[in-house]
C-alpha positions as CSV (number, residue, x, y, z in Angstrom):
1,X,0.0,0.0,0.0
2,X,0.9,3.5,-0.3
3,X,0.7,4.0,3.6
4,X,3.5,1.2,4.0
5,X,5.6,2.3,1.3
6,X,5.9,5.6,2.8
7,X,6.6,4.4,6.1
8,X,9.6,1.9,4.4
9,X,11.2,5.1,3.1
10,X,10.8,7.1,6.0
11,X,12.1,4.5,7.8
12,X,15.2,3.8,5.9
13,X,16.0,7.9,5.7
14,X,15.6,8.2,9.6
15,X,18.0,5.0,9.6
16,X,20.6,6.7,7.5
17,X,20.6,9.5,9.5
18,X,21.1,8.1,13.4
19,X,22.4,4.8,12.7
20,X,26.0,6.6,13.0
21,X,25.1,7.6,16.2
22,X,24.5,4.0,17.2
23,X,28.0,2.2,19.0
24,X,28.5,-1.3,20.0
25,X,30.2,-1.6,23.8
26,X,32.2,-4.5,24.6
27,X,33.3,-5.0,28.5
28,X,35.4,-7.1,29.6
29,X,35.4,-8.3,33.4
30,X,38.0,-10.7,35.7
31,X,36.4,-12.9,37.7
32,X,38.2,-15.8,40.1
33,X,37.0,-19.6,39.1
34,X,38.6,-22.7,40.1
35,X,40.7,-24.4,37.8
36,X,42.1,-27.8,38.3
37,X,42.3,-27.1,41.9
38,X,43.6,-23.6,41.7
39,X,41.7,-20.6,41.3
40,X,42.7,-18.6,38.5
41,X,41.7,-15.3,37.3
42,X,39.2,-15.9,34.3
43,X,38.5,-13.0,31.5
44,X,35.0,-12.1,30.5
45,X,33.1,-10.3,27.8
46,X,30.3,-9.5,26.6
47,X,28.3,-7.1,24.2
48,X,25.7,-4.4,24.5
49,X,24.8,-1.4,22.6
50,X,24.7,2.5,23.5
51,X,23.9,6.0,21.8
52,X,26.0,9.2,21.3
53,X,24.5,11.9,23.3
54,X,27.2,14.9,22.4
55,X,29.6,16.6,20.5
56,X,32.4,15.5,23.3
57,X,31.7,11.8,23.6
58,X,29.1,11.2,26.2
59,X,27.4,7.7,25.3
60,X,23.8,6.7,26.8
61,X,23.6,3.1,27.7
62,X,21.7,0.0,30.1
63,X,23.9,-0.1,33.6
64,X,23.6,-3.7,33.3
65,X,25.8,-3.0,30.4
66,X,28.1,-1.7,31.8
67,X,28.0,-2.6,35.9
68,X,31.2,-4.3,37.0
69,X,33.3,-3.7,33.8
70,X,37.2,-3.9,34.3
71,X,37.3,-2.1,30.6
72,X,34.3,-0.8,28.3
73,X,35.3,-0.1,24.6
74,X,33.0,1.5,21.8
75,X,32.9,1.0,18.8
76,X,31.5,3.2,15.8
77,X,30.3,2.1,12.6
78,X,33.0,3.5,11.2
79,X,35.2,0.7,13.0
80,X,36.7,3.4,14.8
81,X,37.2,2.4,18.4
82,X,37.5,3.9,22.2
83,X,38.1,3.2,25.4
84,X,35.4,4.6,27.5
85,X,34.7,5.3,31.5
86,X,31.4,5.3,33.5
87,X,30.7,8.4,35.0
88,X,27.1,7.8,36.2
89,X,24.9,4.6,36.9
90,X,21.7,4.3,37.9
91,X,21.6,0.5,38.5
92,X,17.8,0.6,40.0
93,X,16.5,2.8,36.3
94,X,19.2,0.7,34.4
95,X,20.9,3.7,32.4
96,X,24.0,4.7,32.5
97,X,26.2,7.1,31.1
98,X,29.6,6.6,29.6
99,X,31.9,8.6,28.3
100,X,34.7,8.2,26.0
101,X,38.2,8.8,27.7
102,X,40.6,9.8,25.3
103,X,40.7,12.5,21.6
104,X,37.5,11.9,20.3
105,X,36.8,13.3,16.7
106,X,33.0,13.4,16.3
107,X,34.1,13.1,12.3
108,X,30.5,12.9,10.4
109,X,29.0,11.0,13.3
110,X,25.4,11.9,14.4
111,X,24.8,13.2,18.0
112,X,21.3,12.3,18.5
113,X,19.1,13.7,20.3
114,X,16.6,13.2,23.1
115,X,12.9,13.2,22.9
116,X,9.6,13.2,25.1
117,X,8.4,9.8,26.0
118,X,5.6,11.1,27.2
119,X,4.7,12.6,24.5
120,X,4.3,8.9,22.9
121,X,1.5,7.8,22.5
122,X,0.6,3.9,22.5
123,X,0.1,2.7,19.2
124,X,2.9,4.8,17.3
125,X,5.2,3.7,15.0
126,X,8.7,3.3,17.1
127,X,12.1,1.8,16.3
128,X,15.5,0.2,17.5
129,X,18.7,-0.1,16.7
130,X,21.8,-1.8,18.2
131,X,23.7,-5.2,17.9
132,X,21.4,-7.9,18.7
133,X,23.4,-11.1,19.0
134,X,26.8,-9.5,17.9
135,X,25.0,-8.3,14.4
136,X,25.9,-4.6,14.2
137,X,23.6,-2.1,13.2
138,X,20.9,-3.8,13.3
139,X,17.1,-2.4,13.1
140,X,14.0,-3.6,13.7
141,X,10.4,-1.8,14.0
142,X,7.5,-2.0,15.6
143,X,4.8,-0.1,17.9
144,X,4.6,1.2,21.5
145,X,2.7,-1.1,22.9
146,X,2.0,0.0,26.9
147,X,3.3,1.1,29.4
148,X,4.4,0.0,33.3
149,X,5.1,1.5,35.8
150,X,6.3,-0.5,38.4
151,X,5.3,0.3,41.9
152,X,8.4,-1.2,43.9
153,X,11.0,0.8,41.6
154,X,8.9,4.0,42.3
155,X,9.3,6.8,45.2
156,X,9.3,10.2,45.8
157,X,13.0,10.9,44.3
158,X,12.5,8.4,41.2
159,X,9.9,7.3,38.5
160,X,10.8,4.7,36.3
161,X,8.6,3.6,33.1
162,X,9.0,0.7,30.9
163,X,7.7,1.0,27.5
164,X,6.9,-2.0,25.9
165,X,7.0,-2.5,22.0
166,X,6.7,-5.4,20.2
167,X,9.9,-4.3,17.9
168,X,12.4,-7.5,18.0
169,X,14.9,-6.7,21.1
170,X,17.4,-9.6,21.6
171,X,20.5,-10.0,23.8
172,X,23.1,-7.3,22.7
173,X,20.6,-4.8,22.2
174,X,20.4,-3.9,25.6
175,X,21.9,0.0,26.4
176,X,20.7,0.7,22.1
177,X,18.0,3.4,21.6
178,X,14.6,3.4,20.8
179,X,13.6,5.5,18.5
180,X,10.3,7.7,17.4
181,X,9.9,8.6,13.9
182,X,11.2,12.2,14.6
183,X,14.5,10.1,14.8
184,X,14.7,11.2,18.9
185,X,15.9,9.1,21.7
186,X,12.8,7.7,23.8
187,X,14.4,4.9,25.5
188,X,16.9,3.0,26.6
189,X,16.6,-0.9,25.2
190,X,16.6,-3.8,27.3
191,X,15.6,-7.5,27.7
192,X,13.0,-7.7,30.5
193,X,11.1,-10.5,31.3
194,X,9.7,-9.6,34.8
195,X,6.6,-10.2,35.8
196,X,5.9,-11.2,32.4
197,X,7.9,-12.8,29.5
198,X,7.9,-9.3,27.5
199,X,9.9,-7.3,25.4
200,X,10.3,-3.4,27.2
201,X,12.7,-0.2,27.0
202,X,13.3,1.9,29.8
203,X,13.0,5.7,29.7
């Protein structure tokens, strides 16, 4: 149809425009496991996803991401790649930001920006981007489907919302952006399967 064709290209335009913006973060972790009866030091990694916020190198991403990390490296689509440094986590919200620690060159990278989740209205056309299972750059689409607000992650100093979407989110995405069809941040992608076995972003 005409309505879907339109969407496709808006889509893919929006996608040409932030997916620079989009990085993948790799952490690596030490962590002491017995080996043939001595306990040796054993090197961890794994991938997540995150979103340039600024000119300077400040990165959005999941704390889960990023919690416990002996070194967090980002990577641009460009291949170009950074050592990076927490400078704020929220463990409870699960965000965090990162920032990159040494010269950063923003080059022709996007700095996206952030939007209004509230302003989202259940039903609109949202999407994500990120590395799902190691594949970089990856997008996938879908609506806003609800939203939850959890009464034992609430109090008078914080409100956390999940928005759920039915837009494919898969380990590795977690920390990547979601995405309204101004191209504007409204969330902060994770895998969350509490109380029920659903797919939901934080904002």
């Amino acid at each position: 149809s005409i309505s879907a064709t339109s969407f496709s290209q808006k889509l893919s335009d929006l996608y040409k425009r932030v997916n620079s913006s989009v990085v993948v973060i790799t952490t690596l972790n030490y962590t002491p496991e017995n080996v043939g009866g001595k306990v040796e030091m054993v090197t961890n990694a794994s991938i997540g996803s995150g979103v340039l916020i600024s000119e300077d190198g400040f990165i959005w991403t999941a704390a889960h991401v990023v919690q416990a990390a002996e070194l967090v490296e980002v990577e641009f689509v460009d291949g170009d790649k950074y050592e990076a440094k927490v400078i704020s986590s929220n463990p409870e919200a699960d965000v965090a930001l990162i920032k990159i620690s040494s010269y950063f060159e923003l080059k022709q990278r996007y700095v996206a920006k952030i939007g209004d989740s509230d302003r989202v209205e259940i039903g609109e056309d949202v999407f994500v981007l990120g590395a799902p299972r190691g594949f970089k750059q990856s997008l996938s689409r879908g609506i806003l489907s609800g939203r939850y607000e959890p009464e034992n992650l609430s109090n008078d100093f914080i409100e956390i919302e999940f928005l759920q979407t039915d837009a494919a989110v898969n380990p590795g995405n977690s920390g990547g952006p979601m995405f309204n069809m101004k191209g504007e941040i409204i969330g902060i992608c994770l895998l969350y399967t509490s109380p029920s076995p659903r797919d939901r972003t934080r904002s």
